[in-house]
BABA-475353 format. One record per atom (N, C-alpha, C, O): atom name; x, z, y negated. Coordinates in steps of 0.1 Angstrom, whole numbers, always signed. Atoms other than C-alpha are relative to their C-alpha. Layout:
('CA',(X,Z,Y))
...
END
This chain:
('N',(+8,+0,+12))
('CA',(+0,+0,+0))
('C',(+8,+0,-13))
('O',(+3,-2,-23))
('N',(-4,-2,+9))
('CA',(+27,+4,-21))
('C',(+6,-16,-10))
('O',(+12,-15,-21))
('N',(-1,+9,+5))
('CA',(+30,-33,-30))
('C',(-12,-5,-9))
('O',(-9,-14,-17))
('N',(+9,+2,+8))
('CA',(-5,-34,-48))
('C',(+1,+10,-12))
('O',(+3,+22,-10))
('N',(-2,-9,+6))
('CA',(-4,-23,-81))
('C',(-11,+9,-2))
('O',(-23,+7,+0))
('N',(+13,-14,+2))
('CA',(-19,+12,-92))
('C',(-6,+0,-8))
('O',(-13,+10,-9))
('N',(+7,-1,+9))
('CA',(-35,+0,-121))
('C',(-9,-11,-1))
('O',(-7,-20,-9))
('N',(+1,+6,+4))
('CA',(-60,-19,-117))
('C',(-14,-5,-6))
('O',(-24,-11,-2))
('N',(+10,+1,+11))
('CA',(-83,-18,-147))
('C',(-2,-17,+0))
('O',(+7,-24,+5))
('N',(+3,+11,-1))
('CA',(-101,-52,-151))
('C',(+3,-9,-18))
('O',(-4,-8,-27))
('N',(-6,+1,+16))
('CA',(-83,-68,-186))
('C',(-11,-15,-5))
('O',(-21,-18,+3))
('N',(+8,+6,+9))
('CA',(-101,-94,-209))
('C',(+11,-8,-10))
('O',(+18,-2,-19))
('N',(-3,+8,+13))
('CA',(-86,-126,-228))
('C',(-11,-9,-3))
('O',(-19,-13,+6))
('N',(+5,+9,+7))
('CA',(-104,-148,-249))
('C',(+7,-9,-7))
('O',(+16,-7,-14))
('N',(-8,+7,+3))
('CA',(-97,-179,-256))
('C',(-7,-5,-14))
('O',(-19,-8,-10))
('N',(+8,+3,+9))
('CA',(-111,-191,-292))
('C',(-7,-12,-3))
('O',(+1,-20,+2))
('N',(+6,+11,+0))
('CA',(-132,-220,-300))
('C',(+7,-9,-4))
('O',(+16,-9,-13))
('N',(-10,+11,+2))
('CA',(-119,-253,-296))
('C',(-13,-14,+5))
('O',(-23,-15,+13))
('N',(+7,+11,-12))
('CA',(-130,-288,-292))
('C',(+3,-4,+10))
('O',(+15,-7,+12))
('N',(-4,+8,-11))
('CA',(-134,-302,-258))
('C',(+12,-9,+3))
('O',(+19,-16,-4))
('N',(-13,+11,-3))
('CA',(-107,-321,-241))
('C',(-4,-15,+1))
('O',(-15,-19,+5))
('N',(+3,+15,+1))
('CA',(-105,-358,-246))
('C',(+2,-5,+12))
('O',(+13,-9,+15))
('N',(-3,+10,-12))
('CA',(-114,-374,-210))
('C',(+12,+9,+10))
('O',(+16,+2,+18))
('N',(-8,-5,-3))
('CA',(-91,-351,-197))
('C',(+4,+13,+8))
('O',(-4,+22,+5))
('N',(+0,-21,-5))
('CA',(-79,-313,-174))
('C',(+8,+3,-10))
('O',(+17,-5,-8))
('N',(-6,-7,+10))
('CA',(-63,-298,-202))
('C',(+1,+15,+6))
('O',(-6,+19,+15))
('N',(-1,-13,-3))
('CA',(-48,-261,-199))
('C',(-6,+7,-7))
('O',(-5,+5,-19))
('N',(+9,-10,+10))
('CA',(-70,-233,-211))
('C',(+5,+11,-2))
('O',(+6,+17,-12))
('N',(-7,-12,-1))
('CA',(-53,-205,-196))
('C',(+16,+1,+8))
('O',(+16,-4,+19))
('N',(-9,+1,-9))
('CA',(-16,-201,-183))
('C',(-1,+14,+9))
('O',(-5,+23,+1))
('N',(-3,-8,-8))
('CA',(-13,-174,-153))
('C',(+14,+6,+5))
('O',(+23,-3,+7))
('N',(-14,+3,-3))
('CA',(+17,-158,-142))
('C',(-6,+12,+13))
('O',(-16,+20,+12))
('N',(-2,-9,-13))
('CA',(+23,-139,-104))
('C',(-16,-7,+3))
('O',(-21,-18,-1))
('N',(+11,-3,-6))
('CA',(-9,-134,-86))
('C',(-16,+9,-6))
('O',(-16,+21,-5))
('N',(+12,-2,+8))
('CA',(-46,-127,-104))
('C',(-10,+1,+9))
('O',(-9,-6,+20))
('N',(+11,+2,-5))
('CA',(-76,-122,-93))
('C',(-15,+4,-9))
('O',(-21,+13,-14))
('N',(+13,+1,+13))
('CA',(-106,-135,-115))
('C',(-13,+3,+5))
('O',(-20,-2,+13))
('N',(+13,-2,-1))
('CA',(-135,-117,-117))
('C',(-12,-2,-6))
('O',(-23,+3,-3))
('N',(+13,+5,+8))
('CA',(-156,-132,-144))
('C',(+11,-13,-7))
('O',(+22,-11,-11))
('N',(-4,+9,+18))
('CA',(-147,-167,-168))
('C',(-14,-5,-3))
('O',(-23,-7,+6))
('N',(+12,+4,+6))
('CA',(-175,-176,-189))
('C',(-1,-5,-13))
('O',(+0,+4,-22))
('N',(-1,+11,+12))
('CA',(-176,-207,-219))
('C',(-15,+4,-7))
('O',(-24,+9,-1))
('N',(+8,+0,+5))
('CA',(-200,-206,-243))
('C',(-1,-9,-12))
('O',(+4,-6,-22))
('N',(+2,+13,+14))
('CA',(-209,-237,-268))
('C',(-1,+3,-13))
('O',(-11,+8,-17))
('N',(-3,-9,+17))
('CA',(-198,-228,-305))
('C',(-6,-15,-7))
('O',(-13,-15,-18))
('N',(+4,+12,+9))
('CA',(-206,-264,-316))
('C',(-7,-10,+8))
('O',(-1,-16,+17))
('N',(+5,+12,-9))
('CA',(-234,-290,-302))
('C',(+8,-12,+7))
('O',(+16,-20,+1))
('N',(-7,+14,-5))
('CA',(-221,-316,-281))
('C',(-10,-8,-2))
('O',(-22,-6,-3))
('N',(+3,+6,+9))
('CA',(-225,-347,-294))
('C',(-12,-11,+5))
('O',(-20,-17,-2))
('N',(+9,+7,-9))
('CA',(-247,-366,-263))
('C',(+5,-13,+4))
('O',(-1,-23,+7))
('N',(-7,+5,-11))
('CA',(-218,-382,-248))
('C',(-2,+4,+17))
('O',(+3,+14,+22))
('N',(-6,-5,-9))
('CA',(-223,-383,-211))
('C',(+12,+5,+3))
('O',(+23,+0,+1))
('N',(-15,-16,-3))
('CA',(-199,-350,-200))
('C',(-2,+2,+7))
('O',(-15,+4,+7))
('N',(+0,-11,-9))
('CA',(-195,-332,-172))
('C',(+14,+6,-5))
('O',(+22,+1,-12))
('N',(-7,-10,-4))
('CA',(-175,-300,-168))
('C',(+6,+8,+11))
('O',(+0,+14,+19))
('N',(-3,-8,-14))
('CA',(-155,-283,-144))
('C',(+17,+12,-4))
('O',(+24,+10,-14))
('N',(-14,-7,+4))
('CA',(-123,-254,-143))
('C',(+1,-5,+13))
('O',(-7,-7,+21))
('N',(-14,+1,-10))
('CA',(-91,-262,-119))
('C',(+6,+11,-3))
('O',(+5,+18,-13))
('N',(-8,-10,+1))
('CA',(-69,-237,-110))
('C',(+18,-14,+3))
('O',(+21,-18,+14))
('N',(-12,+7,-3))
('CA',(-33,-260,-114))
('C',(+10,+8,+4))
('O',(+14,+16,-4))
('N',(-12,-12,-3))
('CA',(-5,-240,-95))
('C',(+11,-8,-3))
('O',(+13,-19,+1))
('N',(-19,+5,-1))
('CA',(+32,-243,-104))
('C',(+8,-3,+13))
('O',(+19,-9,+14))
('N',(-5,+2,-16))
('CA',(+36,-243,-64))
('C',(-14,-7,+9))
('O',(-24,-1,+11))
('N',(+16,+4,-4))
('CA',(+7,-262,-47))
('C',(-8,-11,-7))
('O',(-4,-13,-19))
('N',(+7,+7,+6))
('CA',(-19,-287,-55))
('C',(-13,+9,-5))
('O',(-17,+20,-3))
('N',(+14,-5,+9))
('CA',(-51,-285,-78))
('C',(-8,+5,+8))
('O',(-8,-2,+18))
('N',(+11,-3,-1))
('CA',(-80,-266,-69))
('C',(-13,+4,-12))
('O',(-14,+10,-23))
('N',(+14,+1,+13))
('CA',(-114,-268,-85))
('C',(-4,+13,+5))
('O',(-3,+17,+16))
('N',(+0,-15,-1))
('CA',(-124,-233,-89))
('C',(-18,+0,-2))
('O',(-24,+10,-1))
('N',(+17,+2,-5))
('CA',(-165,-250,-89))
('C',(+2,-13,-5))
('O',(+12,-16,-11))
('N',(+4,+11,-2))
('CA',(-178,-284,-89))
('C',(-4,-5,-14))
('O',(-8,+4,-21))
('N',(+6,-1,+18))
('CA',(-188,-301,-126))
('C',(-14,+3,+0))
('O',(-22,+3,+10))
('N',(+13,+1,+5))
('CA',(-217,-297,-143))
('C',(-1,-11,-8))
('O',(+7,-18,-13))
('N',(+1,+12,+13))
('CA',(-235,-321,-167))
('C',(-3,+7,-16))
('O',(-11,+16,-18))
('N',(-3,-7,+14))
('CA',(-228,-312,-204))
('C',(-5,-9,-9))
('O',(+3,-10,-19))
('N',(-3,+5,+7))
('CA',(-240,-334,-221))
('C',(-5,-4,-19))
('O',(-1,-10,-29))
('N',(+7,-5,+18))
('CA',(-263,-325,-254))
('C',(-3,+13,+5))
('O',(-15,+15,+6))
('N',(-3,-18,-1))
('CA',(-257,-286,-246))
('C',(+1,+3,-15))
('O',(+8,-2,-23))
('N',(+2,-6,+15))
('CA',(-268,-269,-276))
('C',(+7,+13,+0))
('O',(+11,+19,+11))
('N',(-12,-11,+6))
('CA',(-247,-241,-295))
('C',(-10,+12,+11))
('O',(-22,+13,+13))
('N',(+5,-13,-9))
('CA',(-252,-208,-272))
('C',(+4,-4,+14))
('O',(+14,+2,+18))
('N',(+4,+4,-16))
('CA',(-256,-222,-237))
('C',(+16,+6,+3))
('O',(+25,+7,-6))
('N',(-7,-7,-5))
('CA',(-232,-204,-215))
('C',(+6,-8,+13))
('O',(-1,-17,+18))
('N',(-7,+5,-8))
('CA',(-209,-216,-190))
('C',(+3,+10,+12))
('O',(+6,+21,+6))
('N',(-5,-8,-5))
('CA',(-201,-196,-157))
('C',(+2,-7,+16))
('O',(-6,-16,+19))
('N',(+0,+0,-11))
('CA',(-191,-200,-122))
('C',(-2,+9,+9))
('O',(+1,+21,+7))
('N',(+6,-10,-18))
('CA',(-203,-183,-88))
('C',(+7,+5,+9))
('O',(+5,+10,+20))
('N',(-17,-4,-12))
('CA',(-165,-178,-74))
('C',(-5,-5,+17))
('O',(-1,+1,+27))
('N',(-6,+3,-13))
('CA',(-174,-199,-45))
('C',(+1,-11,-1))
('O',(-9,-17,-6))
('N',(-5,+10,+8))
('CA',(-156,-227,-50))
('C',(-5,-18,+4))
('O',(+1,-27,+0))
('N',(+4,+8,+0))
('CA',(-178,-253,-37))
('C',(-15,-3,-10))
('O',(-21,-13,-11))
('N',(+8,-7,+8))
('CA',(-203,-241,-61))
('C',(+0,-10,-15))
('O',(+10,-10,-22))
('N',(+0,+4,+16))
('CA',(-213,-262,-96))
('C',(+2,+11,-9))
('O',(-3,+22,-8))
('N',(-2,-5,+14))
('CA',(-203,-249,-127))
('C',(-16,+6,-6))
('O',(-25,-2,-5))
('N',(+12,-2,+5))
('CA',(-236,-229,-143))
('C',(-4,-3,-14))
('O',(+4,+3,-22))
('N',(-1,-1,+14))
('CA',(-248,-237,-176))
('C',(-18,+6,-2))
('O',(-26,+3,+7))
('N',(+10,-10,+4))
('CA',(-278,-214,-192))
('C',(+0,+0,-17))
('O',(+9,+4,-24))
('N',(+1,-5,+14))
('CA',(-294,-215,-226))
('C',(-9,+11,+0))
('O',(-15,+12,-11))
('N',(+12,-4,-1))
('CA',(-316,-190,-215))
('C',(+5,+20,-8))
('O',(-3,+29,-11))
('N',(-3,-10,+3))
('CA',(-294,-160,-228))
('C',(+3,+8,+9))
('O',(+10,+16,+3))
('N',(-2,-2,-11))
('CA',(-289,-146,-196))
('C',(+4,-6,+10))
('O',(-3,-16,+13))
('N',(-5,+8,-15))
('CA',(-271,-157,-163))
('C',(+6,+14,+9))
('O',(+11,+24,+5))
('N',(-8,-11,-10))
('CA',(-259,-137,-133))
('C',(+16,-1,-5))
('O',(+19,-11,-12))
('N',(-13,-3,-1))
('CA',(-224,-130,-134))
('C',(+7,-2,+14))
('O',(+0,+1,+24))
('N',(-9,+5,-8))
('CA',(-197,-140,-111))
('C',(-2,+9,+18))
('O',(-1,+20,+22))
('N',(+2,-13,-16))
('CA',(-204,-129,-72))
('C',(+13,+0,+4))
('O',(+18,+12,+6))
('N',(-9,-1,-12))
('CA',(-175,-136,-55))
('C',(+13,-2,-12))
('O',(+12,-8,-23))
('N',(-10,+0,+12))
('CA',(-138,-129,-74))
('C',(+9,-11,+8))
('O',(+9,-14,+19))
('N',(-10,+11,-5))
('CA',(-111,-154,-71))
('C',(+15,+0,+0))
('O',(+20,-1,-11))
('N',(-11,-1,-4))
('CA',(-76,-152,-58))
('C',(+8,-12,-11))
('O',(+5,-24,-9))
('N',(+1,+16,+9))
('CA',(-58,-177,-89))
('C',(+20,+7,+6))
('O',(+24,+19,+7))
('N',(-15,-2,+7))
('CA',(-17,-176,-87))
('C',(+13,-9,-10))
('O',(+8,-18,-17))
('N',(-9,+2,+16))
('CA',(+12,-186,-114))
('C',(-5,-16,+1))
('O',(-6,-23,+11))
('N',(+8,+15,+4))
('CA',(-3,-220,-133))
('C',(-9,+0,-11))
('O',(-10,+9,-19))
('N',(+9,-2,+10))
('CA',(-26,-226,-154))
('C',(-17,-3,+5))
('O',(-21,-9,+14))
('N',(+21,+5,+1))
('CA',(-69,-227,-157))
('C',(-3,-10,-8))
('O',(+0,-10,-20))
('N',(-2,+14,+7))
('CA',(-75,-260,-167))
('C',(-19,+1,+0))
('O',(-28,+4,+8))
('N',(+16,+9,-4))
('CA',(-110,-275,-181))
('C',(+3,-15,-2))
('O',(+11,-22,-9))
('N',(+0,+20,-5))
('CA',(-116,-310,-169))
('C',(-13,-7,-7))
('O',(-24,-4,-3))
('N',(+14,+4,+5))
('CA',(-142,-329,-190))
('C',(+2,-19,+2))
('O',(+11,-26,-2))
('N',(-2,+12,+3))
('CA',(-148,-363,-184))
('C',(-7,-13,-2))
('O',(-12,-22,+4))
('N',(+0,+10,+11))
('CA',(-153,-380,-214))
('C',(+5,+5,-13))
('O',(+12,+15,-16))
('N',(-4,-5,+13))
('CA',(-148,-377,-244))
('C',(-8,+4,-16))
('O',(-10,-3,-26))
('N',(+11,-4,+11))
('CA',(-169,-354,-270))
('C',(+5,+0,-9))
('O',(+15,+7,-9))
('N',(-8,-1,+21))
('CA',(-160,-359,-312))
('C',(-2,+13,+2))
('O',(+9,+19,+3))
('N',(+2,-10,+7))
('CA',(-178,-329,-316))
('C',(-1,+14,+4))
('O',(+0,+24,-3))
('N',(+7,-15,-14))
('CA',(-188,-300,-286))
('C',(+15,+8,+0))
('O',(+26,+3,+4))
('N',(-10,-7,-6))
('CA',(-167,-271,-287))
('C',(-6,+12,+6))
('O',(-18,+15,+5))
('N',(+5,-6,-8))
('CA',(-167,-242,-264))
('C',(+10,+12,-5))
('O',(+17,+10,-15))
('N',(-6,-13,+3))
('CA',(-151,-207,-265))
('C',(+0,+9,+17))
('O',(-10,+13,+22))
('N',(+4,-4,-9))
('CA',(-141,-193,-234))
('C',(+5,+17,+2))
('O',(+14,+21,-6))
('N',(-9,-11,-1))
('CA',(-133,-156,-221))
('C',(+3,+0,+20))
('O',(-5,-4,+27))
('N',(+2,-5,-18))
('CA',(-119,-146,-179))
('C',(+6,+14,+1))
('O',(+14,+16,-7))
('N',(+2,-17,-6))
('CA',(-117,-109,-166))
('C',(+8,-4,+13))
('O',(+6,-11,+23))
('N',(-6,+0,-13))
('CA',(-91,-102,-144))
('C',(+8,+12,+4))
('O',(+8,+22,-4))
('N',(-8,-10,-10))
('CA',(-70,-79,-121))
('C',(+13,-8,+4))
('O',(+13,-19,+9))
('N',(-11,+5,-2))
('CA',(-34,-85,-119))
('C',(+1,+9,+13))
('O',(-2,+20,+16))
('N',(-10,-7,-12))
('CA',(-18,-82,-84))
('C',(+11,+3,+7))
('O',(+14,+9,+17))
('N',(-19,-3,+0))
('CA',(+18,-81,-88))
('C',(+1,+7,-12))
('O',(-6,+7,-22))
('N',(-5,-4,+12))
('CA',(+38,-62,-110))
('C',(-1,-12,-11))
('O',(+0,-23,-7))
('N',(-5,+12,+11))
('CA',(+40,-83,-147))
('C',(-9,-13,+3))
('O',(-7,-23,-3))
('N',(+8,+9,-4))
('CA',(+12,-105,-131))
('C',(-10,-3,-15))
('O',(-8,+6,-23))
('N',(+0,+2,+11))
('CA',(-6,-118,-161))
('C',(-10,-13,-7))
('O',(-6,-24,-4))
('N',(+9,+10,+2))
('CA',(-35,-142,-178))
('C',(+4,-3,-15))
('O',(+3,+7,-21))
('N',(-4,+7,+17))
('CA',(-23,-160,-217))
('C',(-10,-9,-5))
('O',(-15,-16,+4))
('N',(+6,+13,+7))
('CA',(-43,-183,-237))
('C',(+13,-13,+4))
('O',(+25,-10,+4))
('N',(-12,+10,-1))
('CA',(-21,-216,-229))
('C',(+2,-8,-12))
('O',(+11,-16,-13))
END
């Protein structure tokens, strides 16, 4: 047991509003060691513009190939509010909710050193999002950044 660390309060970054990626996985979050995510959740700061969009997060590892961490969703005139979340099982769509309410994450997810990428593809002028993820480091110095 003495390889898990003893602290493991659940930490909180936010990433600030930005526009969408152009057509593109872009990095949202860099990771370092071993994590384990128990909530990410986007939320629409600015209308998207009614470009067909989908959405989806990758987990990109520095060792290993991509995994999609849920399946896209369609984004494509998502009005300001609407909420972004995944269900941590990773064949699972992306959830989007303007309803003010959504469940929260059932199952947590094992991420290690790399980045949290969103993948959008197309390309919105105008939709931006704001995201936050909730995690548990599992190594010493283990670690979630805005990228």
């Amino acid at each position: 047991m003495e390889n898990y660390p003893k602290n493991t309060n659940i930490r909180t970054v936010s990433r600030p509003s930005s526009v969408l990626p152009a057509t593109a996985q872009v990095p949202y979050f860099t990771v370092t060691g071993k994590v384990l995510i128990t909530q990410i959740v986007g939320e629409v700061t600015i209308v998207f513009d009614g470009t067909a969009n989908s959405l989806k997060l990758v987990s990109n590892p520095t060792v290993g190939a991509d995994v999609d961490l849920c399946t896209a969703v369609v984004a494509t005139t998502d009005a300001k509010g609407t909420i972004y979340n995944i269900t941590g099982t990773l064949s699972d769509a992306m959830v989007a909710t303007t309803s003010g309410a959504v469940i929260g994450q059932a199952n947590s997810i094992l991420v290690t050193s790399g980045t949290i990428d969103l993948d959008a593809t197309a390309t919105d002028t105008t939709g931006s999002t704001k995201w936050t993820v909730q995690y548990i480091p599992l190594d010493e110095g283990s670690k979630i950044v805005i990228a």
